[in-house]
C-alpha positions as CSV (number, residue, x, y, z in Angstrom):
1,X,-115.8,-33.2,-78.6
2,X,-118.8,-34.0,-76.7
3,X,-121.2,-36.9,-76.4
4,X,-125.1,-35.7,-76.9
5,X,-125.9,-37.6,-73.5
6,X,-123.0,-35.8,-71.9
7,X,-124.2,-32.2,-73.2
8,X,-127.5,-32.5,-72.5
9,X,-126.3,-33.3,-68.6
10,X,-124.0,-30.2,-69.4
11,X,-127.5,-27.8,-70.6
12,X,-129.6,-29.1,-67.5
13,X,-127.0,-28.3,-64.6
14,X,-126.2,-24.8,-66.3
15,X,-130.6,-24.7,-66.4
16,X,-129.8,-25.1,-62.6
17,X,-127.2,-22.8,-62.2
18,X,-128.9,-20.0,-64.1
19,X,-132.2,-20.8,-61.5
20,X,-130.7,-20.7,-58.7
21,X,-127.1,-19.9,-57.9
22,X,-126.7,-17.0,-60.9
23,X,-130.9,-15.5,-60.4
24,X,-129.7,-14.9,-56.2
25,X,-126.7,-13.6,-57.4
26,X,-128.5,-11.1,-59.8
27,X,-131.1,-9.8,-57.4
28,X,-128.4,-8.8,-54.9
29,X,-126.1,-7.5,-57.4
30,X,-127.8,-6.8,-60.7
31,X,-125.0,-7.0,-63.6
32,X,-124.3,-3.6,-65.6
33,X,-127.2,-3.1,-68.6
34,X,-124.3,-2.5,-71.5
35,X,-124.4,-4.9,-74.2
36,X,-121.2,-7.3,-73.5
37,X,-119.2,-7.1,-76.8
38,X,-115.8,-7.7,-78.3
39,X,-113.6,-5.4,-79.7
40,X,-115.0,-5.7,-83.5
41,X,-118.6,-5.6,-81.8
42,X,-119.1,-9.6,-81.5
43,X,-122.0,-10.2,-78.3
44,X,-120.0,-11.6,-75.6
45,X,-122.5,-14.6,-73.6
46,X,-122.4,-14.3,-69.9
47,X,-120.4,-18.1,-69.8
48,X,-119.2,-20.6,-72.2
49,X,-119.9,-24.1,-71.3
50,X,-118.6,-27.4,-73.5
51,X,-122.4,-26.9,-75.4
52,X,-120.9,-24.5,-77.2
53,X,-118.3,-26.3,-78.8
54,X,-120.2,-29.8,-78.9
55,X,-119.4,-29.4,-82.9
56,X,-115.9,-28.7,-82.6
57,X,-113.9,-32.0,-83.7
58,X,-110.7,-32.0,-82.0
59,X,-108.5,-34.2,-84.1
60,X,-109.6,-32.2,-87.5
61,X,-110.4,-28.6,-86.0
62,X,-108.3,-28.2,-83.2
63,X,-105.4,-30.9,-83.5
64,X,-101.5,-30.7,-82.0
65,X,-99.2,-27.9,-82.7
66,X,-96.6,-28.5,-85.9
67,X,-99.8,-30.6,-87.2
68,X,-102.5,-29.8,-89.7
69,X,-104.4,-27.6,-89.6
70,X,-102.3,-26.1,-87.1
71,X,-104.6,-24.2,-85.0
72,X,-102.3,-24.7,-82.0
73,X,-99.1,-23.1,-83.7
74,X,-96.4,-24.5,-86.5
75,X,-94.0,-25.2,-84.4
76,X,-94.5,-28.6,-81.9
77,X,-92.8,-27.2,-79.5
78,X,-93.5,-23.4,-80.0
79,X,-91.4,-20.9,-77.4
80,X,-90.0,-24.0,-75.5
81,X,-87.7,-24.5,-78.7
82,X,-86.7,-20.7,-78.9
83,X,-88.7,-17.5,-78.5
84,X,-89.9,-15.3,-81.4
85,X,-88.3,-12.9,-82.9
86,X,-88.1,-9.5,-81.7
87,X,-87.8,-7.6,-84.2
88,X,-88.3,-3.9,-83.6
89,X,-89.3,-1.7,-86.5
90,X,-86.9,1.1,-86.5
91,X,-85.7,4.0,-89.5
92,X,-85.6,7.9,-89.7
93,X,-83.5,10.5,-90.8
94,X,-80.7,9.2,-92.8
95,X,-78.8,6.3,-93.3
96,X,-76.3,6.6,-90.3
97,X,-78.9,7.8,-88.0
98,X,-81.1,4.6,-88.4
99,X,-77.7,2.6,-88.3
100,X,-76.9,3.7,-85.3
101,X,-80.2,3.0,-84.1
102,X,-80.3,-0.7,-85.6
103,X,-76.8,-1.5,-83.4
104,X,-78.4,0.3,-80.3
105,X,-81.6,-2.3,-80.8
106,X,-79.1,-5.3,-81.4
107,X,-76.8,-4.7,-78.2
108,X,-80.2,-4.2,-76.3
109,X,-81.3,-8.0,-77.1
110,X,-83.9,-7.5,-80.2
111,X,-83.1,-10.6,-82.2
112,X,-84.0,-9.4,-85.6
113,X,-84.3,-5.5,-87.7
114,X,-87.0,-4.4,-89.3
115,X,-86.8,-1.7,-91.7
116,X,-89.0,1.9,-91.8
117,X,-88.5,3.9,-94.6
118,X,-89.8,7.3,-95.5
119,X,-92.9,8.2,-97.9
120,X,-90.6,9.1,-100.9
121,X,-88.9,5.4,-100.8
122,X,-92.4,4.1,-100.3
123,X,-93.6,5.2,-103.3
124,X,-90.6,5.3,-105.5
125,X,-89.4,9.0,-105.2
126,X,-85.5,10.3,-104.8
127,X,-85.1,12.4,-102.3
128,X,-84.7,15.2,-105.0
129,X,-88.2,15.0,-106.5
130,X,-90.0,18.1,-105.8
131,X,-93.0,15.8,-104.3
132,X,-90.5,14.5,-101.9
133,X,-90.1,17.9,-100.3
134,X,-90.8,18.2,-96.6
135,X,-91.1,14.4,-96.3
136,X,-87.2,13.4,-96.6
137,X,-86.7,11.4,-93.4
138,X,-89.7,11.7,-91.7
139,X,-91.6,8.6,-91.2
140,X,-88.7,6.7,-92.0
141,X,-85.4,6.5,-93.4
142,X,-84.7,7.5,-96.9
143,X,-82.5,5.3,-99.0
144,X,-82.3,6.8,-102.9
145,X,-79.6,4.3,-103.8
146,X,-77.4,1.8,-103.1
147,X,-74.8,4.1,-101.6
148,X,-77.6,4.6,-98.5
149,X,-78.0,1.0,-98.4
150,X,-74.1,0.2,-98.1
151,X,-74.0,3.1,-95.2
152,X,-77.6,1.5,-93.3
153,X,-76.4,-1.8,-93.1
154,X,-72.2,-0.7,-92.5
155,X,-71.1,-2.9,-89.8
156,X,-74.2,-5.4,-89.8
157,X,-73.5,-9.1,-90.8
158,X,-76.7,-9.7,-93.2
159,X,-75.7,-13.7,-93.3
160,X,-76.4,-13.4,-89.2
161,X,-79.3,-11.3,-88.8
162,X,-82.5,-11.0,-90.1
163,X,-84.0,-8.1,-91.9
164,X,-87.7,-7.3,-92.6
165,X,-88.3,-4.9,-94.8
166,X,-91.4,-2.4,-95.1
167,X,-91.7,-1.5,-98.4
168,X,-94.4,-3.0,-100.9
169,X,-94.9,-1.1,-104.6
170,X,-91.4,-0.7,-105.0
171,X,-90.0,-4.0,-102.4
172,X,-88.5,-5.5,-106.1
173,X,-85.7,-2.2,-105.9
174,X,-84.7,-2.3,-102.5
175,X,-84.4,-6.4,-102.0
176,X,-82.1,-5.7,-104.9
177,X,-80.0,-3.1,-103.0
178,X,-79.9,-5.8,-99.9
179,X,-78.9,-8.4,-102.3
180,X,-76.2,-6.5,-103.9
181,X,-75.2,-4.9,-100.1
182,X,-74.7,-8.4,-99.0
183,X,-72.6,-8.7,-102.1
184,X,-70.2,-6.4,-101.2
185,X,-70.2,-8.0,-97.5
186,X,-69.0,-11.2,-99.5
187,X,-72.5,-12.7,-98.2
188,X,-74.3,-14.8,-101.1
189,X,-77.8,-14.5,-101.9
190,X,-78.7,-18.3,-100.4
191,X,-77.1,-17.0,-96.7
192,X,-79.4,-13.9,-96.6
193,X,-82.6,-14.1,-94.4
194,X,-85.8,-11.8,-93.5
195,X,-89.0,-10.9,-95.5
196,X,-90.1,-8.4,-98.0
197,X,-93.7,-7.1,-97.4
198,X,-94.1,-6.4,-100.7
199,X,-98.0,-6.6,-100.4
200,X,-99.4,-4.1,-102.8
201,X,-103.0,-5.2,-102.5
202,X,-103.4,-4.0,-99.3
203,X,-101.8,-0.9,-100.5
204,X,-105.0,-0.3,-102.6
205,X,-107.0,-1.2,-99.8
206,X,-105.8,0.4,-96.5
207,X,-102.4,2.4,-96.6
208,X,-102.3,4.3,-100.4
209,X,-98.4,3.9,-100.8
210,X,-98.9,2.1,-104.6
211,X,-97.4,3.1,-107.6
212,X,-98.3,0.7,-110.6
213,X,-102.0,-0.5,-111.8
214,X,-102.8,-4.3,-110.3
215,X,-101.3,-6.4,-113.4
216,X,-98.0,-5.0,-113.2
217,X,-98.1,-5.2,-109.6
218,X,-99.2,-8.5,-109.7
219,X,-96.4,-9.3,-112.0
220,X,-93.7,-8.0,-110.2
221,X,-94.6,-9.7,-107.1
222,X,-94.3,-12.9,-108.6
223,X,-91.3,-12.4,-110.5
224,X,-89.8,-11.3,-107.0
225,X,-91.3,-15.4,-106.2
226,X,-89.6,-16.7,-109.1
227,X,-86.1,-15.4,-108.7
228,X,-86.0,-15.6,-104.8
229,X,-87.4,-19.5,-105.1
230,X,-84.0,-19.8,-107.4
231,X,-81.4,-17.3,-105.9
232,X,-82.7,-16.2,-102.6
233,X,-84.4,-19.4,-101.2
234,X,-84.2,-18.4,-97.7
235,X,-85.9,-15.0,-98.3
236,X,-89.8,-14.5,-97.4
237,X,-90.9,-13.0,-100.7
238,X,-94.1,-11.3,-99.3
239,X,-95.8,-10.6,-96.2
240,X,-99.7,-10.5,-96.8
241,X,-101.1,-7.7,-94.4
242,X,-103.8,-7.8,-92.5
243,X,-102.2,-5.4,-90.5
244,X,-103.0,-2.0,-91.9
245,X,-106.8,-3.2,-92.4
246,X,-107.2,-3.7,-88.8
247,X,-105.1,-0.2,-89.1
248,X,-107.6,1.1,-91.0
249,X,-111.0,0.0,-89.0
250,X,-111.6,-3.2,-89.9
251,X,-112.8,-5.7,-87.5
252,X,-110.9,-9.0,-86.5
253,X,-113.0,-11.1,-88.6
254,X,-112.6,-9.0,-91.6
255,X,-108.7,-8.7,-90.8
256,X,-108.4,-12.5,-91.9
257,X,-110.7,-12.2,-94.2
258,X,-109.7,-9.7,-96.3
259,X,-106.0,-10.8,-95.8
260,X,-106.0,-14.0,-96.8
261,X,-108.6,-12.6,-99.9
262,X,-104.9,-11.4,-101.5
263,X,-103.1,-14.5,-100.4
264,X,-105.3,-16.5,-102.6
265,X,-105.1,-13.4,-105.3
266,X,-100.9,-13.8,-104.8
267,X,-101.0,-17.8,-104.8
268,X,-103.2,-18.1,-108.2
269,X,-101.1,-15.4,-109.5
270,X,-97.9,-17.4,-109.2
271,X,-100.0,-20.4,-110.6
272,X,-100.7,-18.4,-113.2
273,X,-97.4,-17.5,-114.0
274,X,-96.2,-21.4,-114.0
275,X,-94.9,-21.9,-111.0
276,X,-95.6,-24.9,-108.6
277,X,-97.5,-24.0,-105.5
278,X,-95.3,-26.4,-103.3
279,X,-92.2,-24.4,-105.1
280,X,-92.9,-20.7,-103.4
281,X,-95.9,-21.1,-100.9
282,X,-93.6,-22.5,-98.2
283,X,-91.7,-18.6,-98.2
284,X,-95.0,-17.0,-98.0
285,X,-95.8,-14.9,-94.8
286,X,-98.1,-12.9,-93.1
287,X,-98.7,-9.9,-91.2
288,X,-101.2,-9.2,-88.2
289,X,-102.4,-6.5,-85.8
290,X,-102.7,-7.1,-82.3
291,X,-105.6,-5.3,-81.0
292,X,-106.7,-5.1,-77.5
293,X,-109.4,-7.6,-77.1
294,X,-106.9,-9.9,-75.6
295,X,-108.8,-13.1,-75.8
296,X,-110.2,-12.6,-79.7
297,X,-106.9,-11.4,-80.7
298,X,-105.8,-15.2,-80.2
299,X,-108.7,-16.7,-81.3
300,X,-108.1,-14.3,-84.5
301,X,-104.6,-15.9,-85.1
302,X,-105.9,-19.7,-84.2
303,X,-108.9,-19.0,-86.5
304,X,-106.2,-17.4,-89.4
305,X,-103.6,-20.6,-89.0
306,X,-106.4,-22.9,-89.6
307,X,-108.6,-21.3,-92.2
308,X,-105.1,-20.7,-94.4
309,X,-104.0,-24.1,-94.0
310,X,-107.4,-25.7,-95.6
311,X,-107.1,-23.3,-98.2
312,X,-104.0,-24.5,-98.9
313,X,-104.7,-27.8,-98.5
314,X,-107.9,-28.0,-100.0
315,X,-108.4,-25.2,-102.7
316,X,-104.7,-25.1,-104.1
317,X,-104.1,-28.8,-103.6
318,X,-100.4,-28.1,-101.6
319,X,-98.6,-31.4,-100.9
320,X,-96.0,-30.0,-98.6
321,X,-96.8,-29.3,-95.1
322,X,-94.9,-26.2,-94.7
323,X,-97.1,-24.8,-97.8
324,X,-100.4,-25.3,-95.5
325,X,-98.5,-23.3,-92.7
326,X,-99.7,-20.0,-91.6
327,X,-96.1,-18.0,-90.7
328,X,-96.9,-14.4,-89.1
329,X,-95.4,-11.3,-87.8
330,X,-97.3,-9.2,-85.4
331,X,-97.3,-5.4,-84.7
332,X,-98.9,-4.1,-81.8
333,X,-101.8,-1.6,-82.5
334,X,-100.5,1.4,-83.5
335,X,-104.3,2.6,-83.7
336,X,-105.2,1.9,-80.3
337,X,-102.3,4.4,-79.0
338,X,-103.6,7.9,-78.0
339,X,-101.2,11.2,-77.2
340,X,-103.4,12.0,-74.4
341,X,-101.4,10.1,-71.2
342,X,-99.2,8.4,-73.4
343,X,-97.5,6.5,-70.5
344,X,-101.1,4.7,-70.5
345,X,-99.9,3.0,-74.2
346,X,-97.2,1.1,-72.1
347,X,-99.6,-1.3,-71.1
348,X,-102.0,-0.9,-73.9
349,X,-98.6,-2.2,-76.0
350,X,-98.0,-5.2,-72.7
351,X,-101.6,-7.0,-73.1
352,X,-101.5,-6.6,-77.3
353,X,-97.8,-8.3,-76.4
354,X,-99.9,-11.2,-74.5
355,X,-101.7,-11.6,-76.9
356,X,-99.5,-12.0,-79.8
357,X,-97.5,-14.6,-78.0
358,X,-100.3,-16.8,-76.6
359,X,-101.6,-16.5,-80.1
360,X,-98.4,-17.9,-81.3
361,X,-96.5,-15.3,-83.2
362,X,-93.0,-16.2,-85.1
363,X,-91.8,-12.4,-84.6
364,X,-93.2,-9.1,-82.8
365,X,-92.5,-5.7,-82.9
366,X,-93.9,-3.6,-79.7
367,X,-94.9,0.6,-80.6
368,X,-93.3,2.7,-78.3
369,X,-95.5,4.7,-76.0
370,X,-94.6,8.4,-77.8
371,X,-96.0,6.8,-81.2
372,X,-98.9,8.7,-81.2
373,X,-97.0,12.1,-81.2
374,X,-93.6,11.3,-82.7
375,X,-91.0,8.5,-84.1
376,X,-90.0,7.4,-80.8
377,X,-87.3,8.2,-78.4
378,X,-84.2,5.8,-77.5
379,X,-86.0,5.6,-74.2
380,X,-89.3,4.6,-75.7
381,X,-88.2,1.9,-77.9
382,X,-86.1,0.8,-75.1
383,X,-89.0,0.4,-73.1
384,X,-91.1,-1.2,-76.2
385,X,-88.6,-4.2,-76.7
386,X,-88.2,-4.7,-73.0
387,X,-92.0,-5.2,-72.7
388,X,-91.6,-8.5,-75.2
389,X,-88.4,-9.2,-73.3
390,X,-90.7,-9.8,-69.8
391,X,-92.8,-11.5,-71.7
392,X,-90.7,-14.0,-73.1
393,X,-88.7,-14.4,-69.8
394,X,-91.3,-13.7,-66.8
395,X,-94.8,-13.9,-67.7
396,X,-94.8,-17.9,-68.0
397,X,-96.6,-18.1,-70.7
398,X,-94.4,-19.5,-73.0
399,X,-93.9,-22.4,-70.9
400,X,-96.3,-24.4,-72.8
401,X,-97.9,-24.3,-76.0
402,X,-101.0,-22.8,-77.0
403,X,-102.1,-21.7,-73.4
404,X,-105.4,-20.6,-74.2
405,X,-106.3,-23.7,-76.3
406,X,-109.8,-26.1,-74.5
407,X,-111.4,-22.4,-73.4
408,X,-114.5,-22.9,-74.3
409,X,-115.0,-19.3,-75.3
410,X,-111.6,-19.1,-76.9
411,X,-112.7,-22.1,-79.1
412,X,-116.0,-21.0,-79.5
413,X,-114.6,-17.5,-80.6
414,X,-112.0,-19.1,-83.2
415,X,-114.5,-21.0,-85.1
416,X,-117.2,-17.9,-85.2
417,X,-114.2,-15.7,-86.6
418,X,-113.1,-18.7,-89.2
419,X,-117.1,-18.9,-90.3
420,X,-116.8,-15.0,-90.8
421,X,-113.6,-14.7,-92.6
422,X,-114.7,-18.0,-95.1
423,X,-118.1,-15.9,-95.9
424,X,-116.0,-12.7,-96.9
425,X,-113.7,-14.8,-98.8
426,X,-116.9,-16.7,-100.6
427,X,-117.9,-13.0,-101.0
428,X,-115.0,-12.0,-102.7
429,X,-114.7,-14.8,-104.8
430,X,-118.0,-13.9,-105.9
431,X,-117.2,-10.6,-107.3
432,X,-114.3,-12.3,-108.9
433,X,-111.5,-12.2,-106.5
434,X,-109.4,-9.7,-104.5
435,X,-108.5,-7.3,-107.4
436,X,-111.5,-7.3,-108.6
437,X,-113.2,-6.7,-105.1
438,X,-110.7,-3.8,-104.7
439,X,-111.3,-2.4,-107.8
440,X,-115.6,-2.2,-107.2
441,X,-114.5,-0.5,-103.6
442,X,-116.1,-3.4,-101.7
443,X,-113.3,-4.1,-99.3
444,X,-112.6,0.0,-98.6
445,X,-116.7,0.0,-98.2
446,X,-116.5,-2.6,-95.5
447,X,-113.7,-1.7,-93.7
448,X,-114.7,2.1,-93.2
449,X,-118.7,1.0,-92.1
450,X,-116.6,-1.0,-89.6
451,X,-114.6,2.1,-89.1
452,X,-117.4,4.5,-88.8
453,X,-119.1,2.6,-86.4
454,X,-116.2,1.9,-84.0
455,X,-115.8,5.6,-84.3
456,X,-119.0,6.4,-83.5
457,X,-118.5,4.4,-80.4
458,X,-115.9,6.5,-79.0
459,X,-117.2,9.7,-79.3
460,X,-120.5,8.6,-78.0
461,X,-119.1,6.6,-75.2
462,X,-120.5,3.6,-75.5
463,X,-116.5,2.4,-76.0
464,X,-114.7,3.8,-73.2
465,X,-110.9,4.8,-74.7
466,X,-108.7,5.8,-71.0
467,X,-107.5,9.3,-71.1
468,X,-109.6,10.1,-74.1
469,X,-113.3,10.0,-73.3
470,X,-113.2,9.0,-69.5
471,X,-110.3,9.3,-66.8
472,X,-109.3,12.5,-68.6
473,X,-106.4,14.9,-67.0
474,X,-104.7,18.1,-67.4
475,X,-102.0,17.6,-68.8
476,X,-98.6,19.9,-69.6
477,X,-97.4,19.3,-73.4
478,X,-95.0,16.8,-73.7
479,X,-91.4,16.8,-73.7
480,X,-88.5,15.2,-75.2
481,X,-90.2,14.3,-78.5
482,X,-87.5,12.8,-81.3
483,X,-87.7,15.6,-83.9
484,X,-86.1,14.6,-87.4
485,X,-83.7,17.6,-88.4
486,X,-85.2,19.5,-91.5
487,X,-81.6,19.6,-92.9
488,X,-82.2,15.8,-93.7
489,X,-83.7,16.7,-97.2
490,X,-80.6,18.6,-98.6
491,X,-78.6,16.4,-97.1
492,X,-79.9,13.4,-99.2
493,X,-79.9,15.7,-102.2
494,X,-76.0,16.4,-101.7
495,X,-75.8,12.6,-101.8
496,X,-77.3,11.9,-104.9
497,X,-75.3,14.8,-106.5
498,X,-72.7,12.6,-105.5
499,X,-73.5,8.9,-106.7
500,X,-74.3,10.5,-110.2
501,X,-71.0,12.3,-110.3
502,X,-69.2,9.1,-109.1
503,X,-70.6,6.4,-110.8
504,X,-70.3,5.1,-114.6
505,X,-73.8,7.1,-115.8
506,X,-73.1,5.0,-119.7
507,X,-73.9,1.6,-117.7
508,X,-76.2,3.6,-115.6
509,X,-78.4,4.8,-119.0
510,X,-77.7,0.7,-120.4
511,X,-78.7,-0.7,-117.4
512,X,-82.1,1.6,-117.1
513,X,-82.8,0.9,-121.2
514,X,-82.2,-2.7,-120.6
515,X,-85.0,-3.0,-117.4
516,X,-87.4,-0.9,-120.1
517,X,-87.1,-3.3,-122.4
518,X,-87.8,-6.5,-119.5
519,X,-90.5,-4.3,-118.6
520,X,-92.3,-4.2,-121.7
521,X,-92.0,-7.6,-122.1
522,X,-92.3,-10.8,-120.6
523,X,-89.2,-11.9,-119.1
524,X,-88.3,-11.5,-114.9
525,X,-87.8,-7.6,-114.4
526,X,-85.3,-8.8,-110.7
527,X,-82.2,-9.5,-112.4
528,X,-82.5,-6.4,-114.8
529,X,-83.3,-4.4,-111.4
530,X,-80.4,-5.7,-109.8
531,X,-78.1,-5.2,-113.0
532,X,-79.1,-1.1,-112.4
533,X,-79.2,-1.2,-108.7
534,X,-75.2,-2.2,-108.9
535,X,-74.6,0.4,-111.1
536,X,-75.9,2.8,-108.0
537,X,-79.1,3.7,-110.6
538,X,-81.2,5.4,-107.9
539,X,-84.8,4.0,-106.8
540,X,-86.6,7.1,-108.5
541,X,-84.6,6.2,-112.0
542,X,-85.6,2.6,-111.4
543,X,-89.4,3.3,-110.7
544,X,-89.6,6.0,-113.3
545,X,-88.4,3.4,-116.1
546,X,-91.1,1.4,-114.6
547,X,-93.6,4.3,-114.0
548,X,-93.3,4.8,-118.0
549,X,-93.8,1.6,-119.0
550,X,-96.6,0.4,-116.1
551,X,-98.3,3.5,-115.8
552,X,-99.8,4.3,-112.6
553,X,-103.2,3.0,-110.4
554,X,-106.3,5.5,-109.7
555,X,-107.6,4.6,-106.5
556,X,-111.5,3.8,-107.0
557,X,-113.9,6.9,-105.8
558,X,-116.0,5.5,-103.2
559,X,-119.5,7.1,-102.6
């Protein structure tokens, strides 16, 4: 970016600068003897100066928004077009207590639902199973069958919103139940837009909600690619996580990655499975943590745009732009909330908010303040969604594109985390890809010496956490948590003694035989799902075909 002559000026007046101005500045006022570092641990210099991106090439590295390698956002004209969406994760209880919440969120201004449901749905349990007891409803809401999904989306127009949806090991069964809800709406399939997450790999890595081994995982996930390229075209068919790493205790670095690791994994999958890379990778999208080191939070997403796009371009050999083009959701840090002053996560939540959107986010959802203690409150989410709405309308920083972009430490930061995300991938390649990494523990390994240490900071204080290890306060337990009724569990069992009284149970047992026999062979297990999912089979029938043809994973033992 810079000429050597021009540098070398650059080196001698900071030689000067250091000599005179900074060294009287430093004998008054000496500066504090901590170690300057990031939040993953990075060495932050004193000052960034064009010397330290004299390699950077503009045109190739750094470029113009909506043009490759789109460090500087998809989109040409980013938030001056239209803001992102705000799409506020929301789901507990039952059915018509999450729908109620889902038209509170929509009258309130959030532009886009997003989906919770409870551990049992995660990981493909009825609400009857005797495993399922004492979790009905309380991380989320539980949906057995289509019945629940008819009664969560009652009075919602699925051609004019958009839904995300977190569920991964079982995602094929419930984008089923949305396709055949919309159905009943008289809404085709091609009208119907949101995203799936449907990324199991980081299931194995960070969270634990699998079901299946990796090959039938692998397979379902790019039958879900096949059928949506055909029926749902509109649909993002997965959203590759680096959230719950970063969740987890990885570092930023390590958060791209490890998450674009399982892209690659996903991509050659599908290749593997004969379909064109051009055909599915422009419905691919991703899924980022925004932590509180405001600065290399964007330089994380700039570093993750550009990396993807080369290995789009380059590895995969992707024709179409919109194949090279990183598309994310952000989550603000549900790790970095504590339940000691929990009003302080207000503006934890407001700077991760900052930094998603001068990092160039496509859609945001903001944790309510309470998270740390309960599912939150009307009043918390409330406040959560009018935290992006300031944003968005007051802060000024959507007025232009890519605010932080020319930093010299911003830059400087983006490339170091691209260099450090390439070697893990090189690394994982190595060991013979993501799967394989996951299955010799080396990602899990990684991720919890990052963890380990970051803990180790905390508790010896050498990483100050407000409220927690400095600033403390008495405090009186808190009030006015959302509680999720315990009657929610027989509740949902009454319902699916319901559905199975209702509904034709001979088509039910055809339908479920037919799916075995897709599933233990080669032929696209969606249309068979969607077959039983009409037929109000419930999700544990569905995954229990499945779980007896597929089997089930074994996490690795890690020592």
């Amino acid at each position: 970016m810079f000429d050597k002559q021009e540098i070398a000026l650059i080196q001698e007046a900071k030689k000067e600068w250091e000599d005179s101005v900074l060294a009287k500045s430093l004998a008054k006022a000496p500066e504090s003897k901590e170690v300057f570092r990031t939040g993953s641990g990075d060495v932050i210099n004193r000052l960034y100066t064009p010397d330290d991106i004299k390699d950077i090439d503009y045109k190739n590295e750094i470029g113009f928004p909506g043009q490759y390698p789109f460090t500087r956002g998809y989109q040409p004209t980013m938030y001056r077009g239209r803001n992102w969406t705000m799409r506020m994760y929301a789901g507990f209880a039952t059915a018509e207590e999450s729908n109620e919440r889902y038209k509170y969120l929509v009258e309130q201004g959030s532009t886009g639902l997003s989906v919770a449901f409870d551990l049992p749905t995660q990981i493909g349990y009825d609400s009857d199973h005797p495993l399922s007891e004492g979790e009905v409803g309380k991380v989320g809401v539980a949906i057995d069958s289509l019945a629940d999904m008819e009664i969560l989306f009652n009075g919602i127009p699925l051609d004019k919103v958009s839904t995300s949806m977190t569920i991964n090991a079982p995602a094929s069964v419930l984008l089923a139940m949305y396709i055949a809800v919309a159905e009943k709406q008289g809404v085709t399939p091609d009208k119907l837009r949101g995203t799936i997450q449907n990324d199991v790999l980081k299931e194995y890595i960070a969270r634990g909600t699998y079901i299946f081994p990796t090959e039938p995982s692998m397979r379902l996930i790019t039958n879900i690619f096949e059928y949506c390229t055909k029926n749902v075209p509109q649909w993002n068919t997965i959203s590759i996580s680096g959230y719950h790493i970063r969740e987890a205790g990885s570092t930023a670095a390590q958060e791209v990655g490890f998450t674009l690791a399982d892209g690659i994994a996903y991509v050659e999958a599908a290749i593997k499975a004969g379909l064109n890379v051009d055909d599915f990778a422009p419905r691919l999208s991703f899924f980022f943590n925004a932590h509180l080191d405001v600065l290399e939070e964007v330089a994380k997403y700039r570093a993750a745009r550009r990396l993807w796009a080369k290995i789009m371009k380059e590895r995969f050999g992707a024709k179409k732009e919109k194949s090279m083009m990183l598309k994310f959701h952000t989550q603000t840090a549900g790790c970095t909330l504590t339940a000691q002053q929990p009003n302080n996560n207000i503006i934890r939540v407001a700077m991760q908010t900052l930094a998603a959107v001068m990092g160039g986010t496509q859609s945001l959802h903001t944790n309510s303040r309470d998270e740390a203690l309960a599912l939150p409150t009307t009043e918390s989410v409330t406040i959560a969604l009018r935290t992006q709405q300031i944003v968005a309308y007051e802060s000024g920083v959507t007025r232009t594109v890519d605010p932080l972009a020319g930093s010299y430490y911003v830059e400087a930061k983006t490339k170091q985390i691209e260099e450090e995300a390439m070697a893990y991938i090189k690394k994982i390649d190595e060991l013979g890809g993501a799967t394989r990494a996951i299955d010799l523990g080396y990602i899990q390994q990684e991720i919890s010496d990052s963890a380990y240490k970051y803990q180790m900071e905390i508790e010896s204080g050498e990483r100050i956490v407000v409220g927690v290890n400095k600033f403390q306060v008495e405090e009186e337990p808190p009030k006015g948590l959302l509680r999720v009724d315990p009657s929610v569990g027989e509740m949902q069992k009454k319902k699916i003694q319901d559905v199975k009284a209702k509904r034709n149970n001979e088509a039910v047992t055809e339908k479920l035989a037919a799916l075995k026999k897709a599933c233990e062979g080669t032929e696209n297990v969606m249309p068979f799902i969607l077959d039983a999912v009409r037929e109000y089979a419930t999700l544990g029938e569905i995954c229990g075909v499945m779980r007896e043809v597929f089997g089930e994973y074994e996490q690795s033992v890690l020592l």
